[in-house]
CHARMM-style PDB file with segment names, atoms N, HN, CA, C and O in Angstrom:
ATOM      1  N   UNK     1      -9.656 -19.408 -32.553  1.00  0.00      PROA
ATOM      2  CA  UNK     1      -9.881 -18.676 -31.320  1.00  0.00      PROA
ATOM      3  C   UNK     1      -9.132 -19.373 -30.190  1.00  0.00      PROA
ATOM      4  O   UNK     1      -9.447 -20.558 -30.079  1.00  0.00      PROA
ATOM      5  N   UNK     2      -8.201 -18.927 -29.305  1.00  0.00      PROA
ATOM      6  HN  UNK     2      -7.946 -17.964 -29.395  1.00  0.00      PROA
ATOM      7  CA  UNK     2      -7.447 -19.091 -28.051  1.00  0.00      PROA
ATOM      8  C   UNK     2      -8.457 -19.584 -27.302  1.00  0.00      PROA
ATOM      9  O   UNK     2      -9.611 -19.173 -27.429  1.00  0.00      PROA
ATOM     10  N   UNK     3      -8.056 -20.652 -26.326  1.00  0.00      PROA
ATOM     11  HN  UNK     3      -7.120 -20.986 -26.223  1.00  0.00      PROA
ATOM     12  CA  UNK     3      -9.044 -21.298 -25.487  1.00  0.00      PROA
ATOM     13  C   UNK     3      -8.275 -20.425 -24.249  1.00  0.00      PROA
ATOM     14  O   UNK     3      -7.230 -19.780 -24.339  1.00  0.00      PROA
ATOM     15  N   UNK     4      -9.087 -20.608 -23.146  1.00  0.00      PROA
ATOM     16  HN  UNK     4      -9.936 -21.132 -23.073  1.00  0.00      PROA
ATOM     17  CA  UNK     4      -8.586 -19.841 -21.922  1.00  0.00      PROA
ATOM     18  C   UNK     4      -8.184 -20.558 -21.362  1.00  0.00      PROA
ATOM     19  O   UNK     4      -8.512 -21.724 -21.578  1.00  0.00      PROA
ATOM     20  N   UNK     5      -7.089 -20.180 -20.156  1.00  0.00      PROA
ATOM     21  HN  UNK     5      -6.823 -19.232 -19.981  1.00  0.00      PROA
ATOM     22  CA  UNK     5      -6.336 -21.472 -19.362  1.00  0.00      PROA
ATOM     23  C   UNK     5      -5.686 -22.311 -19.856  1.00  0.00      PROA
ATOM     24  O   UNK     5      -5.600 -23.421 -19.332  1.00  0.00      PROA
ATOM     25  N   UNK     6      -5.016 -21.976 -21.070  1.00  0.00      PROA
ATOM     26  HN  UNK     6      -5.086 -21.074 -21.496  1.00  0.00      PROA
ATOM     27  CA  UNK     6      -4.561 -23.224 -22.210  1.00  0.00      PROA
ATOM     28  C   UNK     6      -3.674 -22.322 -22.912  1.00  0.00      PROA
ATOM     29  O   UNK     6      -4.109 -21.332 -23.500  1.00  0.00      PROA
ATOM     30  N   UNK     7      -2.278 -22.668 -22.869  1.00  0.00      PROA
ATOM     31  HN  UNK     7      -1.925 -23.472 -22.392  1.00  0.00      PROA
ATOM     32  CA  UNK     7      -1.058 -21.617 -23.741  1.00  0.00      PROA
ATOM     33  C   UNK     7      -1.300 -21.814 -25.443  1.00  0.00      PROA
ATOM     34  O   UNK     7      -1.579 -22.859 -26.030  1.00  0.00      PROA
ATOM     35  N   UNK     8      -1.100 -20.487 -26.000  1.00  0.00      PROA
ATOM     36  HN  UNK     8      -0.874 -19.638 -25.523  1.00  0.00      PROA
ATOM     37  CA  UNK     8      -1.280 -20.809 -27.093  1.00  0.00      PROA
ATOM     38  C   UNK     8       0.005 -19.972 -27.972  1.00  0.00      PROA
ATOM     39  O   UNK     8       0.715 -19.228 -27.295  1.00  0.00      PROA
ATOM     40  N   UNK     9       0.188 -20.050 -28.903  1.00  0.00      PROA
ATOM     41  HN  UNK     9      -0.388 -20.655 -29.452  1.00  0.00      PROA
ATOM     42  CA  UNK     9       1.087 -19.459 -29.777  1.00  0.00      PROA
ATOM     43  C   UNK     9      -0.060 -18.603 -30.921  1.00  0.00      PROA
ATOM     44  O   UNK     9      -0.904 -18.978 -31.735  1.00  0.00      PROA
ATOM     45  N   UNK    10       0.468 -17.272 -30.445  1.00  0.00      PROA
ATOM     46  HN  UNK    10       1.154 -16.968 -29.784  1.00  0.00      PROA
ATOM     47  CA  UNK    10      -0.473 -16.256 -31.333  1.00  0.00      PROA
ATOM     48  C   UNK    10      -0.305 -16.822 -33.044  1.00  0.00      PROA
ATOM     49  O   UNK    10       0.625 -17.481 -33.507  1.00  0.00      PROA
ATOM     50  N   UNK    11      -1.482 -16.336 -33.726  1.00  0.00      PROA
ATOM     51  HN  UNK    11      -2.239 -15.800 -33.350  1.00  0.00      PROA
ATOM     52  CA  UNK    11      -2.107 -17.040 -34.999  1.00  0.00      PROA
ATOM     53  C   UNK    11      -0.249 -16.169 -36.264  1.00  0.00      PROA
ATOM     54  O   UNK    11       0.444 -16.566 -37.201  1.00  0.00      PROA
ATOM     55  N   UNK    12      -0.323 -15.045 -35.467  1.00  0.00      PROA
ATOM     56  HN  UNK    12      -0.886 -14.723 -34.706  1.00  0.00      PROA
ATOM     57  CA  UNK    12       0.694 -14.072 -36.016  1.00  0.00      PROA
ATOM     58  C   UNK    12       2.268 -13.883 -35.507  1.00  0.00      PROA
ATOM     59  O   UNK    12       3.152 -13.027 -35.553  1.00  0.00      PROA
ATOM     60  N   UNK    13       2.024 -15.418 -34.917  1.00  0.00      PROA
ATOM     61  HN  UNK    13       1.306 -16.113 -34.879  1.00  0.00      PROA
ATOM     62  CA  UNK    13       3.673 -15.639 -34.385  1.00  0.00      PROA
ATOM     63  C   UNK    13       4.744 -15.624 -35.656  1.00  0.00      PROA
ATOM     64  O   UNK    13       4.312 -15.466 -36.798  1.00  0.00      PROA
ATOM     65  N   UNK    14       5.977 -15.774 -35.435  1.00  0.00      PROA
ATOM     66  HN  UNK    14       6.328 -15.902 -34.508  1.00  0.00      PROA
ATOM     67  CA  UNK    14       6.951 -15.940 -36.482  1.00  0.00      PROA
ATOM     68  C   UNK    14       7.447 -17.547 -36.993  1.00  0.00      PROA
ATOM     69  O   UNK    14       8.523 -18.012 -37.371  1.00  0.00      PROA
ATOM     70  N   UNK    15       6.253 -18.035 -36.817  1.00  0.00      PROA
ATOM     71  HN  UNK    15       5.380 -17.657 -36.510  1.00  0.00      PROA
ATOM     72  CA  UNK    15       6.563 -19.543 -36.916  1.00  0.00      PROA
ATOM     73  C   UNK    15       7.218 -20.552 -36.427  1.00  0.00      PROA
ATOM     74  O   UNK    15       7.502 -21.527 -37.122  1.00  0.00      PROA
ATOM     75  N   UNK    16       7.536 -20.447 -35.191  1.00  0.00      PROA
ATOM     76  HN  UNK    16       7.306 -19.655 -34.626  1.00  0.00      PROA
ATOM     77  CA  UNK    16       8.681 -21.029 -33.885  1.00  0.00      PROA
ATOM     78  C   UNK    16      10.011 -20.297 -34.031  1.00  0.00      PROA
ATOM     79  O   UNK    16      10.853 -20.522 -33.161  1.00  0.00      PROA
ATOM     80  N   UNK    17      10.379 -19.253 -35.243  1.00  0.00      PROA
ATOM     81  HN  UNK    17       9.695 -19.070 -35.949  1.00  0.00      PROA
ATOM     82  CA  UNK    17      11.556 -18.393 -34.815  1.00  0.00      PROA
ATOM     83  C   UNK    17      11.775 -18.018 -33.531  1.00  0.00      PROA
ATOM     84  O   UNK    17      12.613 -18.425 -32.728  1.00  0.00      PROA
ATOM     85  N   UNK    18      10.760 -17.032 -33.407  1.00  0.00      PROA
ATOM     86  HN  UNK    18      10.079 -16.701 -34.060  1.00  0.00      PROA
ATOM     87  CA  UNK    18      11.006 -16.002 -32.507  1.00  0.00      PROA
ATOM     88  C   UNK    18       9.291 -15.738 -31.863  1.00  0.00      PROA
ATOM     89  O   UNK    18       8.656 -14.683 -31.897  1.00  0.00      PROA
ATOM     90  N   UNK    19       8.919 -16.872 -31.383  1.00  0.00      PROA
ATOM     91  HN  UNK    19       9.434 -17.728 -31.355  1.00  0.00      PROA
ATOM     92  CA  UNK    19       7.339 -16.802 -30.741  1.00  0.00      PROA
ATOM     93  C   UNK    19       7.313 -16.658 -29.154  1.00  0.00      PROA
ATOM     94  O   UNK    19       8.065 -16.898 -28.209  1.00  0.00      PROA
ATOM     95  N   UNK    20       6.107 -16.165 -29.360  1.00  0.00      PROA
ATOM     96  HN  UNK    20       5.496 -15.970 -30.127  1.00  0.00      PROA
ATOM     97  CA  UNK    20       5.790 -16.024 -27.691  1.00  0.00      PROA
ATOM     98  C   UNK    20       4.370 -16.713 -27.265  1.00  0.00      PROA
ATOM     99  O   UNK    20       3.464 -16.188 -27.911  1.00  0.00      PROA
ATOM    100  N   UNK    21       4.036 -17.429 -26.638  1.00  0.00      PROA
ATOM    101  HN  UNK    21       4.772 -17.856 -26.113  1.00  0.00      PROA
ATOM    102  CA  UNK    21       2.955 -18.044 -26.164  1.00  0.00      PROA
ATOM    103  C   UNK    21       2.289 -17.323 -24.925  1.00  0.00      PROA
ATOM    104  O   UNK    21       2.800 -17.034 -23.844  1.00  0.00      PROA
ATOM    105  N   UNK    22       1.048 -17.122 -25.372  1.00  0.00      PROA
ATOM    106  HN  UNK    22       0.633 -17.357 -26.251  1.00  0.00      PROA
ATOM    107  CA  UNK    22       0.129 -16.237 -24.741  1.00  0.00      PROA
ATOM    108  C   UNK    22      -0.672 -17.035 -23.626  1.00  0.00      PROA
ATOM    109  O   UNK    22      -0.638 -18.212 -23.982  1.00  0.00      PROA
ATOM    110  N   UNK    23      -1.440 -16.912 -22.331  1.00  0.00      PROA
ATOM    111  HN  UNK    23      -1.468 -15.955 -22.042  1.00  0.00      PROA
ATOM    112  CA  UNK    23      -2.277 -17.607 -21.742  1.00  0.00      PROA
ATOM    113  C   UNK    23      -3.054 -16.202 -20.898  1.00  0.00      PROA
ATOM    114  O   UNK    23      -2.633 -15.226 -20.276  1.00  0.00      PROA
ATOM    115  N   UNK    24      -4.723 -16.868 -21.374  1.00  0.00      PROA
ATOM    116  HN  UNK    24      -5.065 -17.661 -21.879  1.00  0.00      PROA
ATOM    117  CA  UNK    24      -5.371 -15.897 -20.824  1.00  0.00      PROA
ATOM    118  C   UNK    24      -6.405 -16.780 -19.813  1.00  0.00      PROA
ATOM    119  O   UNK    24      -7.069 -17.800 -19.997  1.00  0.00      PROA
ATOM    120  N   UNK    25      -6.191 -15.798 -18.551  1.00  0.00      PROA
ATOM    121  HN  UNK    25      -5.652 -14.969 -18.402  1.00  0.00      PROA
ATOM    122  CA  UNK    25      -7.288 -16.148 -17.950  1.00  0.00      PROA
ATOM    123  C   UNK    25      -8.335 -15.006 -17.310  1.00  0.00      PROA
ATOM    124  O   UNK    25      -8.157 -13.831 -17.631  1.00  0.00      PROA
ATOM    125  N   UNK    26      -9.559 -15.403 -16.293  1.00  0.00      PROA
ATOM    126  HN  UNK    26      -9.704 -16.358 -16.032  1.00  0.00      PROA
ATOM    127  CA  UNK    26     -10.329 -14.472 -16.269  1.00  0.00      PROA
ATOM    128  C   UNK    26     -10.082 -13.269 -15.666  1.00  0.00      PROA
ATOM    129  O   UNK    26     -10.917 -12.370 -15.767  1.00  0.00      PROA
ATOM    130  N   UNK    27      -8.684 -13.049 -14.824  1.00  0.00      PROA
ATOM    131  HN  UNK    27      -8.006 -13.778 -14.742  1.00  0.00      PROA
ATOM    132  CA  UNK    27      -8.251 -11.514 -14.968  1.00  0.00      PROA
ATOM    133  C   UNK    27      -6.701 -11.335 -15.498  1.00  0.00      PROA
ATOM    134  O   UNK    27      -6.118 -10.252 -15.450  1.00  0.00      PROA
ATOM    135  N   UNK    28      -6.227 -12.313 -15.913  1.00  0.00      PROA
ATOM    136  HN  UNK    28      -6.701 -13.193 -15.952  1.00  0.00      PROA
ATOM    137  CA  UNK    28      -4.851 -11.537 -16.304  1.00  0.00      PROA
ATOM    138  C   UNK    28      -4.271 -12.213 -17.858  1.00  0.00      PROA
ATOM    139  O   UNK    28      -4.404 -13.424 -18.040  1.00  0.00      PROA
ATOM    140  N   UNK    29      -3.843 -11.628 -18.578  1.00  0.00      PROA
ATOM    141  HN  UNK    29      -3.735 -10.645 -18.430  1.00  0.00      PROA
ATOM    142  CA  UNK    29      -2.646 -12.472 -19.724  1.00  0.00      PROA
ATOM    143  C   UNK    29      -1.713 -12.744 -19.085  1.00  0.00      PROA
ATOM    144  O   UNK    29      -1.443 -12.161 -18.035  1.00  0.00      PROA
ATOM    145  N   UNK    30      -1.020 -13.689 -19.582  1.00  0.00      PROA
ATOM    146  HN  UNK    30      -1.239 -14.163 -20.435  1.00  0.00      PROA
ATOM    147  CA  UNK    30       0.377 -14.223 -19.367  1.00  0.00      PROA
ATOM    148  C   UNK    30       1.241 -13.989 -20.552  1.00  0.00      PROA
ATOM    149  O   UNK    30       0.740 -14.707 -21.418  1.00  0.00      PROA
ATOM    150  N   UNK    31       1.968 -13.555 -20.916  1.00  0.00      PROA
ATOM    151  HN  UNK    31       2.375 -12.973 -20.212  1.00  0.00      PROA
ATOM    152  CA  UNK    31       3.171 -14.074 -21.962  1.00  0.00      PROA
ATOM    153  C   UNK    31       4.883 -14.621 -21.576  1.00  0.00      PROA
ATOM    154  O   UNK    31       5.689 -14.377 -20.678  1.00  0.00      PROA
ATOM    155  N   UNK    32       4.867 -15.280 -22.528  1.00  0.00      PROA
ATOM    156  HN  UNK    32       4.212 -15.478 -23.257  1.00  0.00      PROA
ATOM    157  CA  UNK    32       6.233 -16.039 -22.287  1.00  0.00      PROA
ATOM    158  C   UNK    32       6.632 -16.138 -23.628  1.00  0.00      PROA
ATOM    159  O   UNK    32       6.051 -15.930 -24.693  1.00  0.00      PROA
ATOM    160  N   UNK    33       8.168 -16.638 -23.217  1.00  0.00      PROA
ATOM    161  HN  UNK    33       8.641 -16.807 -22.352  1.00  0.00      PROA
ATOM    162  CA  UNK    33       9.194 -16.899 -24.654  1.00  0.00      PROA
ATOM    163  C   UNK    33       8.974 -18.155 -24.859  1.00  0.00      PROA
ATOM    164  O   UNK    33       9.260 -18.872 -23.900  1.00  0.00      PROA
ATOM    165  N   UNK    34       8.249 -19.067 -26.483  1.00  0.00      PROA
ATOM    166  HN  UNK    34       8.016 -18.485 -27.262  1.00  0.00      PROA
ATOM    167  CA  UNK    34       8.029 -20.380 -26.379  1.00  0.00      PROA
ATOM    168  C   UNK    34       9.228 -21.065 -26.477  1.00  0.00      PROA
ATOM    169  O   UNK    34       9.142 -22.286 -26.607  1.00  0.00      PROA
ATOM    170  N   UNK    35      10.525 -20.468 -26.437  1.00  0.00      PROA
ATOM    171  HN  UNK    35      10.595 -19.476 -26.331  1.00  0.00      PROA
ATOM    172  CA  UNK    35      11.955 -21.007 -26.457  1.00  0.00      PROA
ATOM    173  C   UNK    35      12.345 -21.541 -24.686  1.00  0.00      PROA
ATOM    174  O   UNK    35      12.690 -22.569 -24.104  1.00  0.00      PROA
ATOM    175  N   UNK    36      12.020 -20.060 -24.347  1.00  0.00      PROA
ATOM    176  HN  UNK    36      11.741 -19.224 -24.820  1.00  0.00      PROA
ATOM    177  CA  UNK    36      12.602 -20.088 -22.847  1.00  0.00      PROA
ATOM    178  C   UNK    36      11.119 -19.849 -22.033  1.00  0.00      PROA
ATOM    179  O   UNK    36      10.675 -18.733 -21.764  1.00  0.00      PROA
ATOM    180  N   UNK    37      10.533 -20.982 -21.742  1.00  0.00      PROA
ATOM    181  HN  UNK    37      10.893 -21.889 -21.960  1.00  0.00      PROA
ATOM    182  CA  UNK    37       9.304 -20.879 -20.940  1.00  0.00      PROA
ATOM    183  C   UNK    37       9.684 -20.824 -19.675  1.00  0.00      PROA
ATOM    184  O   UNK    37       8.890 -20.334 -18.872  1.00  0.00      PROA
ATOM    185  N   UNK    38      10.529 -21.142 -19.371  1.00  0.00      PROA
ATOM    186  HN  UNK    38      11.173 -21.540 -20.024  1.00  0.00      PROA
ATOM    187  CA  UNK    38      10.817 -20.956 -17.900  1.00  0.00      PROA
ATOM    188  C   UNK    38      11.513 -20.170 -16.924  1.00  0.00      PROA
ATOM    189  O   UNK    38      11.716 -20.243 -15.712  1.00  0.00      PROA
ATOM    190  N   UNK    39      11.889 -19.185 -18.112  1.00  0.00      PROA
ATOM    191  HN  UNK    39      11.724 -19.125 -19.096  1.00  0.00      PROA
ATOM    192  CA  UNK    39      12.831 -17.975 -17.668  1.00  0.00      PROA
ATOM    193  C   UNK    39      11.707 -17.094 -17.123  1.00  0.00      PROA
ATOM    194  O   UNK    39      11.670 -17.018 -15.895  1.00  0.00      PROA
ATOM    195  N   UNK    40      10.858 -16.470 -17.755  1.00  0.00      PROA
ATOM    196  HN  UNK    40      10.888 -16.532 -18.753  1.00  0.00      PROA
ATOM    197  CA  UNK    40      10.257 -15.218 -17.472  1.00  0.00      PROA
ATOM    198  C   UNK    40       9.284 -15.341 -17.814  1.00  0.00      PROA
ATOM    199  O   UNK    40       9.258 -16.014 -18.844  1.00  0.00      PROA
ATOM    200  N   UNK    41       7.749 -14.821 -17.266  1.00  0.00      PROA
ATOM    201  HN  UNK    41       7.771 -14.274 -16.429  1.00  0.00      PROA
ATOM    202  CA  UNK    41       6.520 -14.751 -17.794  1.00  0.00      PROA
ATOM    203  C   UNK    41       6.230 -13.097 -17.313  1.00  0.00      PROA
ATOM    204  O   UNK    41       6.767 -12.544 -16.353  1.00  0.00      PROA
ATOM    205  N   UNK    42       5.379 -12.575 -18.116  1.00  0.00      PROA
ATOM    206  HN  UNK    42       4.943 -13.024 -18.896  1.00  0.00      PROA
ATOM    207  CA  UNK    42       4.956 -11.049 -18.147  1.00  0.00      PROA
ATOM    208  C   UNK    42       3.907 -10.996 -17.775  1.00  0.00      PROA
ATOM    209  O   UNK    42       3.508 -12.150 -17.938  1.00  0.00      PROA
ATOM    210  N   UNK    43       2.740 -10.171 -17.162  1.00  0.00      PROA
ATOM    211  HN  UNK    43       3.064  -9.234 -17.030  1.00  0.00      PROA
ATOM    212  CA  UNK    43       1.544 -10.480 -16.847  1.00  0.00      PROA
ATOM    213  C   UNK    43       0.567  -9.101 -17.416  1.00  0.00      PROA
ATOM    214  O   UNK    43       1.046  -8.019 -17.754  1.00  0.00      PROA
ATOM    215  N   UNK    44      -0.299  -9.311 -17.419  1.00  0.00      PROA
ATOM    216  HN  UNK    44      -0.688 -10.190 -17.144  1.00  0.00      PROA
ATOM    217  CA  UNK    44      -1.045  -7.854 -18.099  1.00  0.00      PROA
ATOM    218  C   UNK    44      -2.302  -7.754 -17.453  1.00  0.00      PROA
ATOM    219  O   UNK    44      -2.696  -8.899 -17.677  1.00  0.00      PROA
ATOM    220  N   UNK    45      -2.896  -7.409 -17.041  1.00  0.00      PROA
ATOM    221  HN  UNK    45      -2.576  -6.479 -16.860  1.00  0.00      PROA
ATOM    222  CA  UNK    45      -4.516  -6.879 -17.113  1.00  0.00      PROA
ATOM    223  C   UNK    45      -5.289  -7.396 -18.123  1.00  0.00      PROA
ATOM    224  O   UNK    45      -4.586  -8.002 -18.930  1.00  0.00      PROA
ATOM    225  N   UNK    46      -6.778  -7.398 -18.475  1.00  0.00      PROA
ATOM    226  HN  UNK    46      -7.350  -6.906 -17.818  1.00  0.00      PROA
ATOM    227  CA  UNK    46      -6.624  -7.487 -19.957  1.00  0.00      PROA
ATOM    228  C   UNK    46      -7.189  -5.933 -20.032  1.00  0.00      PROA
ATOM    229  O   UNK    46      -7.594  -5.856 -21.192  1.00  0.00      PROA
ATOM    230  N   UNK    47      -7.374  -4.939 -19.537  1.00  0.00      PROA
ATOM    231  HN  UNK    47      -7.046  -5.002 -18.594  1.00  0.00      PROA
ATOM    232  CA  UNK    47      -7.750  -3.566 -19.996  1.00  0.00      PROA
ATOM    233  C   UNK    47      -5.451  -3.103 -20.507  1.00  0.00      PROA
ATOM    234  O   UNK    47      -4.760  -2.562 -21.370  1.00  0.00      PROA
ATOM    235  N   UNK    48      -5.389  -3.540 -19.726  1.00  0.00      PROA
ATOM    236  HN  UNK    48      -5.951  -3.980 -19.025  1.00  0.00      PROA
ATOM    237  CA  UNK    48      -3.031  -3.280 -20.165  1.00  0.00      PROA
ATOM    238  C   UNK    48      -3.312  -4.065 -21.456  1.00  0.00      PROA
ATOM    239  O   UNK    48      -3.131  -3.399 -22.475  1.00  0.00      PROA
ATOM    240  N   UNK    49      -3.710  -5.320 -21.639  1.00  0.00      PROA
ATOM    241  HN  UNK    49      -3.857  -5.862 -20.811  1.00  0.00      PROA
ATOM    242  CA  UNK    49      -3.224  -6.252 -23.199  1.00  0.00      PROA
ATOM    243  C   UNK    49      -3.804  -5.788 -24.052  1.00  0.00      PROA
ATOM    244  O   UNK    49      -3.381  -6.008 -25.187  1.00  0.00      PROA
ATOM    245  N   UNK    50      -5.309  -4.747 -23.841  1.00  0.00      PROA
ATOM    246  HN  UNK    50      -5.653  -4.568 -22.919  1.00  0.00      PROA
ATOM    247  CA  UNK    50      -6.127  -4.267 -25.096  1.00  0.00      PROA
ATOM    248  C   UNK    50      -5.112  -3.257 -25.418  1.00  0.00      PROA
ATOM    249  O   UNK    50      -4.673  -3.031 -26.545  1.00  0.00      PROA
ATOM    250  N   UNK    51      -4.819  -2.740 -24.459  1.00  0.00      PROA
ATOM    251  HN  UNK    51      -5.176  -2.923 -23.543  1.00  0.00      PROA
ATOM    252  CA  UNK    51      -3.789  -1.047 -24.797  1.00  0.00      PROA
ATOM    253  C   UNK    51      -2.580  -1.796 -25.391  1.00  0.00      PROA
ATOM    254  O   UNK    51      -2.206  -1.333 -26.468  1.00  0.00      PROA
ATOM    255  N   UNK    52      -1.902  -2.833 -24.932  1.00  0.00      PROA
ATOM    256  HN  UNK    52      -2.206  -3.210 -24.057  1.00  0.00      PROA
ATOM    257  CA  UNK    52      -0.961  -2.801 -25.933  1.00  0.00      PROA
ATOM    258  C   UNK    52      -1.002  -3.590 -27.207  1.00  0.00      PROA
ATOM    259  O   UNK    52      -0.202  -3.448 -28.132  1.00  0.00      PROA
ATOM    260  N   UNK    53      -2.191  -4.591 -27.172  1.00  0.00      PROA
ATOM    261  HN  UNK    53      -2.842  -4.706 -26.421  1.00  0.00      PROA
ATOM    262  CA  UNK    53      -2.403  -4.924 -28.844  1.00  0.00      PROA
ATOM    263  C   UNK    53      -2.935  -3.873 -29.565  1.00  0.00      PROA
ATOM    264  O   UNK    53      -2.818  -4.008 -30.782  1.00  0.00      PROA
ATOM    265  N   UNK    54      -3.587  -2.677 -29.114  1.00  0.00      PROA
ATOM    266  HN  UNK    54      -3.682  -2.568 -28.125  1.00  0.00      PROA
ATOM    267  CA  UNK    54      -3.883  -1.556 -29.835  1.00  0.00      PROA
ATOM    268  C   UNK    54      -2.788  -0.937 -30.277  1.00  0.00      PROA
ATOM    269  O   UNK    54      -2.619  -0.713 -31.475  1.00  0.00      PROA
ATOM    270  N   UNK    55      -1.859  -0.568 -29.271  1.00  0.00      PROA
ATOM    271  HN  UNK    55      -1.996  -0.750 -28.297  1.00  0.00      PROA
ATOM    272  CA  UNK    55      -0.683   0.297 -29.780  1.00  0.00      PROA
ATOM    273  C   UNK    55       0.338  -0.530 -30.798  1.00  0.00      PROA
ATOM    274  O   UNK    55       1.198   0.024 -31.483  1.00  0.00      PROA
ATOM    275  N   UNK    56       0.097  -1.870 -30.770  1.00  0.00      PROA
ATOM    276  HN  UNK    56      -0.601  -2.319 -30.213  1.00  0.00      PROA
ATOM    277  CA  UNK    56       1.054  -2.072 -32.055  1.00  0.00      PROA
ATOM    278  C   UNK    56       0.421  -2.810 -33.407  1.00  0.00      PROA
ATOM    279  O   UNK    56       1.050  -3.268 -34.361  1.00  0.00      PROA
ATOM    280  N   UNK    57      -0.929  -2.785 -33.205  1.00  0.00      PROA
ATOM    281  HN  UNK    57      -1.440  -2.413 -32.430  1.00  0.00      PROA
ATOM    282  CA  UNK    57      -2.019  -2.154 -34.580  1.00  0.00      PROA
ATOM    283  C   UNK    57      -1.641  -1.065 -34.867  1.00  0.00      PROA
ATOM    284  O   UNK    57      -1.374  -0.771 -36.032  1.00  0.00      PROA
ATOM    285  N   UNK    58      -1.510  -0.045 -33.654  1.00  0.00      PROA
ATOM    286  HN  UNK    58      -1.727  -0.284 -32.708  1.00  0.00      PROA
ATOM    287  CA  UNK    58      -1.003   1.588 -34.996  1.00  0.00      PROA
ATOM    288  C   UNK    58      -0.099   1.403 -34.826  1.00  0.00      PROA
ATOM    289  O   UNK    58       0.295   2.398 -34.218  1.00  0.00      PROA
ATOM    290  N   UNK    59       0.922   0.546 -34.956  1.00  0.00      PROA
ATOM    291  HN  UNK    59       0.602  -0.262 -35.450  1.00  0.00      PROA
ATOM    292  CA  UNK    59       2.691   0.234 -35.496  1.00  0.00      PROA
ATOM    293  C   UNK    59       3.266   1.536 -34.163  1.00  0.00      PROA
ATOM    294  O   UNK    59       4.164   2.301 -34.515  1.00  0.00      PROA
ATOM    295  N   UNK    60       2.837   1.641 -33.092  1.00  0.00      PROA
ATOM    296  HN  UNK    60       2.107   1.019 -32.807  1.00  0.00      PROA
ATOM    297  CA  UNK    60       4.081   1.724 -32.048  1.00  0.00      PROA
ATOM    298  C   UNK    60       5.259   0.879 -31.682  1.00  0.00      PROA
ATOM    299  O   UNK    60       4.958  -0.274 -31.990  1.00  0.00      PROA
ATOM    300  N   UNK    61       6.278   0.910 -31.246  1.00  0.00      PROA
ATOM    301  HN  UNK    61       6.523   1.847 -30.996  1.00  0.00      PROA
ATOM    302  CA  UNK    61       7.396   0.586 -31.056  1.00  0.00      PROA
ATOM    303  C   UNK    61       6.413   0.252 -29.231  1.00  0.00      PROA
ATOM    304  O   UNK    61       5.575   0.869 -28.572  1.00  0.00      PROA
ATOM    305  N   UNK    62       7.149  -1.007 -29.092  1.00  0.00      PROA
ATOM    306  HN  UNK    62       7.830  -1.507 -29.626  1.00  0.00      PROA
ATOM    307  CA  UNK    62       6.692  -1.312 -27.954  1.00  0.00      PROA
ATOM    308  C   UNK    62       7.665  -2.204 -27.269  1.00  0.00      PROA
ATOM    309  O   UNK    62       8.085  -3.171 -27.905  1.00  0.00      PROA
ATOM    310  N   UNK    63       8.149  -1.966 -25.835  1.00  0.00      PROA
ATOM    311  HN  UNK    63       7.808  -1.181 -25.318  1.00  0.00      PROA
ATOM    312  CA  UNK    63       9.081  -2.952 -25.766  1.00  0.00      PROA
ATOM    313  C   UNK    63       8.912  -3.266 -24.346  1.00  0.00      PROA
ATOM    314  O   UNK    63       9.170  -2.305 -23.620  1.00  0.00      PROA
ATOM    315  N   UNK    64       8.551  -4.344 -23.736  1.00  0.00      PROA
ATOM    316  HN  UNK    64       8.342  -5.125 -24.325  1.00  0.00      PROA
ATOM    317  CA  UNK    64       8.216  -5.008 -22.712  1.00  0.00      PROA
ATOM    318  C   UNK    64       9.337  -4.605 -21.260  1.00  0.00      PROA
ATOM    319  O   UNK    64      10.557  -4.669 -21.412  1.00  0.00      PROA
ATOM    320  N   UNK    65       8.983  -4.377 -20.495  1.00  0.00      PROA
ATOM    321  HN  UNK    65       7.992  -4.325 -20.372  1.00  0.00      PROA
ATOM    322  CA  UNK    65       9.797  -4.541 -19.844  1.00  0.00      PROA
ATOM    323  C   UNK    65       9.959  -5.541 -19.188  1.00  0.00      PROA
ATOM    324  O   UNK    65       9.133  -6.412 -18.917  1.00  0.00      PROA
ATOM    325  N   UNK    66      11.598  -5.423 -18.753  1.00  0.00      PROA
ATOM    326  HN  UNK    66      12.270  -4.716 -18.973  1.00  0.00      PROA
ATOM    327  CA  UNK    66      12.642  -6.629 -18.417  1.00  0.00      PROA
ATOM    328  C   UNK    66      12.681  -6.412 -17.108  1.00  0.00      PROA
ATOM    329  OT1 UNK    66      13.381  -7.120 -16.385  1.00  0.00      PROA
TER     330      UNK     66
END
């Protein structure tokens, strides 16, 4: 289980290929590239992060915007 306030690398990452490190706190996610942490972070809601870990449980095509 992900601790909060504390970056983590999802359990279903690609094994440091191609990972993204998640950080949740009490109103928003964070994601980042664990390559390039310092380029870009994404931010979500967590009612936005349920909708999009739902949509790619039913295998939607999902692509973040840049």
């Amino acid at each position: 289980m992900p601790r909060w306030n504390e970056w983590f690398t999802p359990r279903r990452s690609n094994n440091g290929n191609e990972c993204v490190e998640t950080l949740i706190t009490d109103g928003t996610v964070y994601v980042r590239n664990s390559k390039s942490p310092t380029v870009a972070t994404v931010e979500f809601t967590h009612e936005e992060w349920r909708a999009f870990i739902a949509s790619v449980q039913e295998g939607d095509d999902y692509t973040l915007p840049s």
